[in-house]
C-alpha positions as a printed Julia matrix, in Angstrom:
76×3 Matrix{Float64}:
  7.49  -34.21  28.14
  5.08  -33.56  25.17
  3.66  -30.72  27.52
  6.86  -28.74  28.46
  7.6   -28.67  24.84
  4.31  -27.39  23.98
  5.0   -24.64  26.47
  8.37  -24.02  25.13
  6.9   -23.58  21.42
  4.18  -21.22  22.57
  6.74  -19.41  24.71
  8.73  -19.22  21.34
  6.43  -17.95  19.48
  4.82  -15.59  21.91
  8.4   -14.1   22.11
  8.18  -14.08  18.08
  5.01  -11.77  17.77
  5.73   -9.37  20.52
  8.97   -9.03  18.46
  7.45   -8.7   15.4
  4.81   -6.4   16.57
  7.41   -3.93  18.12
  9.45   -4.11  14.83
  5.8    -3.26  12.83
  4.83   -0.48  15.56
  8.7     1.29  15.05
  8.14    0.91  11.13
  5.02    2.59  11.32
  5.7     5.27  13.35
  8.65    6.31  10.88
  6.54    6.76   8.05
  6.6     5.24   4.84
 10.7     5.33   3.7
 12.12    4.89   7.54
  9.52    2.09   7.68
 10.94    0.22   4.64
 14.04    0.95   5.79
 13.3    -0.6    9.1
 11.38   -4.13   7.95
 14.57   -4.56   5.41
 16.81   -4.25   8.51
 14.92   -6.49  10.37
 14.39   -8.74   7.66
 18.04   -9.05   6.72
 19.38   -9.27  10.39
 16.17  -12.1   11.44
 18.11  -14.12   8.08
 21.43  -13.57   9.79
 20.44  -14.94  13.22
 18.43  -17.86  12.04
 21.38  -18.78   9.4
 23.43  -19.01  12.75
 21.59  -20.84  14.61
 20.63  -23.3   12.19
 24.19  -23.84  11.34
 25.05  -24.17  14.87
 22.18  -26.63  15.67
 23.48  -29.13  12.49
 27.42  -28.69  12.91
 26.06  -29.82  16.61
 23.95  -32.72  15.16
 27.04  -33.49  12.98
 29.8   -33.65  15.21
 27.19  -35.61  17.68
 26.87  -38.23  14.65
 30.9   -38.06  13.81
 31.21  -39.17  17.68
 28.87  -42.18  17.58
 30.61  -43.05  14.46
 34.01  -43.24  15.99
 32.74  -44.77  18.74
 31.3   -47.67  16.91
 34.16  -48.42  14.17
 36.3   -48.71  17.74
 34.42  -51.17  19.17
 34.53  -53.32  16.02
């Protein structure tokens, strides 16, 4: 198990610097104003997804949490 998520991670993060790298490699290749322009996109849209999916992975953890609650003041 340890090594399939060790996998996953570097898969993850592999995924993250080819991203990254094509995002730097666009910037640069619009000079100096587009490639502001373009890392302040980025930027602000890479806060937007990970805002998402963080809420998404703790309203998951919550309502996982709000089950087992449930479940144990019923069998009280």
């Amino acid at each position: 198990m340890g090594l399939a998520n060790s996998d996953l991670i570097k898969g993850a993060v592999d995924m993250l610097t080819a991203l990254l790298t094509g995002v730097n490699n666009l910037a640069d290749s619009l000079g100096p104003v587009g490639g502001t322009i373009t890392r302040f996109l980025a930027a602000f849209l890479g806060f937007k997804i990970g805002k998402n999916v963080f809420d998404n992975i703790f309203s998951s953890f919550t309502s996982t949490f709000a089950k087992m609650g449930n479940f144990f003041e019923n069998e009280g």
